[in-house]
C-alpha positions in Angstrom: -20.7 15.2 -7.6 -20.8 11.5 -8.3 -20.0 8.8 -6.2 -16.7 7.2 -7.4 -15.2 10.6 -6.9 -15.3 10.6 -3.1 -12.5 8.2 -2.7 -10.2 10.0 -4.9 -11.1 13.1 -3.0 -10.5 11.6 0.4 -7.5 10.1 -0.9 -6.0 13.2 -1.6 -6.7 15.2 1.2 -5.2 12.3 3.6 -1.7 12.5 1.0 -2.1 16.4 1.6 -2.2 15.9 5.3 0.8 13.6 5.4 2.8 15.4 3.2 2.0 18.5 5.4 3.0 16.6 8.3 5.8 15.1 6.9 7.3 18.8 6.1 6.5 19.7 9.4 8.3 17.3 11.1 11.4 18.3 8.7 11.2 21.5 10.1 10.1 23.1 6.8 7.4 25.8 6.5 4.3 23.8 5.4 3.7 26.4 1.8 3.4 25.7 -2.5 6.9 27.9 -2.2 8.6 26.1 0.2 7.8 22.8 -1.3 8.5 24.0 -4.8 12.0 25.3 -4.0 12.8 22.5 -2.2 11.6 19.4 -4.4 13.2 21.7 -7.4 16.9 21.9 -5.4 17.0 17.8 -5.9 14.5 16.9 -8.7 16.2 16.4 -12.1 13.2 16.3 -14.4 11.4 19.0 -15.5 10.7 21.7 -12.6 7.1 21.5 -11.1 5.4 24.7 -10.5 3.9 26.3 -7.7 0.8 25.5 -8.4 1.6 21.8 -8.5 3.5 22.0 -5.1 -0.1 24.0 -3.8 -2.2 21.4 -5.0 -0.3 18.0 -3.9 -0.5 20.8 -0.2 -4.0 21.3 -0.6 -5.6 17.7 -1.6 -6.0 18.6 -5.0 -3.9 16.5 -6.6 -1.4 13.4 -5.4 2.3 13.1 -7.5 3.0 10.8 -10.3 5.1 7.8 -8.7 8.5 9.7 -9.6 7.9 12.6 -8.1 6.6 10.8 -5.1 9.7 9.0 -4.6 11.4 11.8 -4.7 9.3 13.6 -2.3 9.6 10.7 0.0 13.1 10.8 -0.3 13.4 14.8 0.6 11.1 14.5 3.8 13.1 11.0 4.4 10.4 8.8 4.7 9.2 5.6 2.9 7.6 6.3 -0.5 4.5 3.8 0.4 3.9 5.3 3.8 4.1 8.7 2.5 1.5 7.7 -0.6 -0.8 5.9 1.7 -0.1 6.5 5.6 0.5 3.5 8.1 -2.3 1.7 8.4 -1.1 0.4 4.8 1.9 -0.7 5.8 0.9 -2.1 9.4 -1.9 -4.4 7.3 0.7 -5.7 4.8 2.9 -6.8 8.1 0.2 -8.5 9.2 -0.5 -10.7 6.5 3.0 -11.2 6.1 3.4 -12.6 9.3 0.3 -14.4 9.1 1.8 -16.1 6.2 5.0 -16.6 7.7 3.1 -18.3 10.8 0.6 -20.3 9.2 2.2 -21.7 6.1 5.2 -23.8 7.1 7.2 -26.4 4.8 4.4 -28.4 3.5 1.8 -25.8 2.8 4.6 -23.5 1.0 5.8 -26.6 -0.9 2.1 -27.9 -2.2 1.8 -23.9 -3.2 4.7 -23.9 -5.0 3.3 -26.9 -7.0 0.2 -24.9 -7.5 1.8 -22.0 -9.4 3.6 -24.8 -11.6 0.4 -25.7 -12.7 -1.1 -24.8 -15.6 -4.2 -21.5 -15.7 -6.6 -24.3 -16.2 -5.6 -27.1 -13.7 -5.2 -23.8 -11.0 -9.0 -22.9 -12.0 -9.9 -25.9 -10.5 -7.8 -26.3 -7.7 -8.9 -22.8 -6.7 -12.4 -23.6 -6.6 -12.3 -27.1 -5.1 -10.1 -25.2 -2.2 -12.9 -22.4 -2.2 -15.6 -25.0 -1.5 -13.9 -26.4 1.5 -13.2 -23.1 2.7 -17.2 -22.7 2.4 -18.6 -25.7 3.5 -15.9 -25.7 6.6 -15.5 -22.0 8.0 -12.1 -21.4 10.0 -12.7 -22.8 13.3 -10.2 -21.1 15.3 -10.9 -23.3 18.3 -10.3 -26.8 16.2 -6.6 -28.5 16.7 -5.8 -28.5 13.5 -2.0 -30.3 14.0 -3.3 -33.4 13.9 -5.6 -35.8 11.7 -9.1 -35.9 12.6 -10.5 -39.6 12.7 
Protein backbone atom coordinates (compact mmCIF):
# COMPACT_ATOMS: atom_id res chain seq x y z
CA UNK A 1 0.00 0.00 0.00
CA UNK A 2 1.68 3.27 -0.48
CA UNK A 3 1.89 6.09 1.68
CA UNK A 4 -0.36 8.93 0.32
CA UNK A 5 -3.17 6.43 0.60
CA UNK A 6 -3.37 6.28 4.36
CA UNK A 7 -4.93 9.55 4.69
CA UNK A 8 -7.62 8.93 2.34
CA UNK A 9 -8.21 5.68 4.10
CA UNK A 10 -8.42 7.25 7.52
CA UNK A 11 -10.37 9.90 6.13
CA UNK A 12 -13.01 7.65 5.14
CA UNK A 13 -13.37 5.53 7.90
CA UNK A 14 -13.70 8.72 10.40
CA UNK A 15 -16.80 10.01 7.56
CA UNK A 16 -18.09 6.26 7.94
CA UNK A 17 -18.06 6.59 11.66
CA UNK A 18 -19.84 9.99 11.72
CA UNK A 19 -22.27 9.23 9.28
CA UNK A 20 -22.95 6.01 11.38
CA UNK A 21 -23.35 8.07 14.27
CA UNK A 22 -25.17 10.63 12.84
CA UNK A 23 -27.92 7.85 11.75
CA UNK A 24 -27.87 6.66 15.04
CA UNK A 25 -28.61 9.52 16.77
CA UNK A 26 -31.72 9.93 14.10
CA UNK A 27 -32.90 6.97 15.32
CA UNK A 28 -32.29 5.07 12.10
CA UNK A 29 -30.91 1.55 11.75
CA UNK A 30 -27.24 2.09 10.93
CA UNK A 31 -27.41 -0.42 7.30
CA UNK A 32 -26.62 0.14 3.11
CA UNK A 33 -30.62 -0.40 3.00
CA UNK A 34 -31.69 1.83 5.45
CA UNK A 35 -29.44 4.62 4.14
CA UNK A 36 -30.34 3.82 0.58
CA UNK A 37 -34.12 4.13 1.06
CA UNK A 38 -33.88 6.94 2.99
CA UNK A 39 -31.35 9.29 0.97
CA UNK A 40 -33.45 7.96 -2.24
CA UNK A 41 -37.07 9.26 -0.45
CA UNK A 42 -35.44 13.06 -0.78
CA UNK A 43 -32.59 12.86 -3.32
CA UNK A 44 -33.72 14.06 -6.87
CA UNK A 45 -30.71 13.01 -8.97
CA UNK A 46 -30.09 9.81 -10.01
CA UNK A 47 -30.84 7.01 -7.26
CA UNK A 48 -27.53 5.72 -5.55
CA UNK A 49 -27.37 2.04 -4.97
CA UNK A 50 -26.90 -0.03 -2.15
CA UNK A 51 -23.69 -0.64 -2.61
CA UNK A 52 -22.91 3.08 -2.59
CA UNK A 53 -24.93 3.58 0.70
CA UNK A 54 -22.55 0.28 2.10
CA UNK A 55 -19.48 1.87 1.09
CA UNK A 56 -19.94 5.64 2.27
CA UNK A 57 -21.18 3.01 5.81
CA UNK A 58 -18.17 1.11 5.62
CA UNK A 59 -15.21 3.72 4.93
CA UNK A 60 -14.96 2.83 1.46
CA UNK A 61 -15.87 5.69 -0.14
CA UNK A 62 -16.97 9.43 1.04
CA UNK A 63 -20.04 11.32 -1.18
CA UNK A 64 -19.52 13.76 -3.90
CA UNK A 65 -20.35 17.37 -2.30
CA UNK A 66 -24.08 17.02 -3.49
CA UNK A 67 -24.95 14.06 -2.14
CA UNK A 68 -23.21 15.07 1.02
CA UNK A 69 -25.31 18.06 1.39
CA UNK A 70 -28.01 16.19 1.13
CA UNK A 71 -27.04 13.60 3.52
CA UNK A 72 -26.31 16.33 5.96
CA UNK A 73 -29.53 17.67 5.40
CA UNK A 74 -31.44 14.10 6.13
CA UNK A 75 -29.46 13.38 9.43
CA UNK A 76 -29.88 17.41 10.06
CA UNK A 77 -26.54 18.29 10.67
CA UNK A 78 -24.03 20.72 9.16
CA UNK A 79 -22.60 19.50 5.75
CA UNK A 80 -18.87 20.47 6.99
CA UNK A 81 -19.21 18.84 10.31
CA UNK A 82 -20.69 15.81 8.82
CA UNK A 83 -17.61 15.72 5.96
CA UNK A 84 -14.99 16.43 8.49
CA UNK A 85 -16.16 16.04 12.32
CA UNK A 86 -15.69 18.97 14.91
CA UNK A 87 -12.40 19.50 15.51
CA UNK A 88 -12.70 21.19 11.87
CA UNK A 89 -15.12 23.45 12.80
CA UNK A 90 -13.87 24.24 16.51
CA UNK A 91 -10.22 25.26 14.72
CA UNK A 92 -11.83 27.55 12.12
CA UNK A 93 -13.69 29.39 15.31
CA UNK A 94 -10.55 29.77 16.62
CA UNK A 95 -8.91 31.53 14.10
CA UNK A 96 -11.76 33.48 13.53
CA UNK A 97 -11.79 34.85 16.77
CA UNK A 98 -8.25 35.22 16.88
CA UNK A 99 -8.71 37.44 13.97
CA UNK A 100 -11.56 39.19 15.26
CA UNK A 101 -9.35 39.83 18.57
CA UNK A 102 -6.18 40.68 17.23
CA UNK A 103 -6.75 42.71 14.07
CA UNK A 104 -8.72 45.78 15.04
CA UNK A 105 -9.33 49.09 12.69
CA UNK A 106 -5.85 49.75 11.75
CA UNK A 107 -4.52 46.36 11.01
CA UNK A 108 -7.82 45.43 9.00
CA UNK A 109 -7.51 48.83 7.20
CA UNK A 110 -3.54 48.45 6.11
CA UNK A 111 -4.87 44.72 5.00
CA UNK A 112 -7.35 46.01 2.97
CA UNK A 113 -4.64 48.17 1.24
CA UNK A 114 -2.61 45.09 0.81
CA UNK A 115 -5.08 43.13 -1.28
CA UNK A 116 -5.50 46.46 -3.44
CA UNK A 117 -2.10 46.05 -4.33
CA UNK A 118 -0.84 44.66 -7.20
CA UNK A 119 0.57 40.35 -7.27
CA UNK A 120 3.98 41.94 -7.41
CA UNK A 121 4.02 44.83 -4.86
CA UNK A 122 2.12 41.93 -2.34
CA UNK A 123 5.27 39.60 -3.24
CA UNK A 124 7.16 41.94 -1.48
CA UNK A 125 5.28 43.10 1.22
CA UNK A 126 4.71 39.44 2.11
CA UNK A 127 8.24 38.74 2.44
CA UNK A 128 9.44 41.90 4.13
CA UNK A 129 6.43 40.99 6.76
CA UNK A 130 7.87 37.33 6.84
CA UNK A 131 11.29 38.59 7.75
CA UNK A 132 10.11 40.44 10.70
CA UNK A 133 8.02 37.76 11.71
CA UNK A 134 11.49 35.72 11.65
CA UNK A 135 14.01 37.87 12.97
CA UNK A 136 11.25 38.89 15.87
CA UNK A 137 9.32 35.69 17.10
CA UNK A 138 5.77 36.48 18.90
CA UNK A 139 6.62 37.47 22.22
CA UNK A 140 3.53 36.92 23.98
CA UNK A 141 4.81 38.49 27.10
CA UNK A 142 5.87 41.97 25.24
CA UNK A 143 3.14 45.03 25.54
CA UNK A 144 2.71 45.48 22.29
CA UNK A 145 -0.05 48.66 22.63
CA UNK A 146 2.39 50.95 22.82
CA UNK A 147 5.64 52.18 20.91
CA UNK A 148 8.79 50.82 21.98
CA UNK A 149 11.54 53.72 22.36
Amino acid sequence: MRADTVPAMNEKKEFSERLRAAMKARRLEVSGAVLEREFNSEWLGTPVRRQTAWKWLNGEAIPTQDKLQELAKLLKLNPHQLRFGDHVQTHLQAEQKRWDEGAGYTERDTFDAFLKLPAPQRKVVREVILAFAKAYPEDTTADTSTPRS
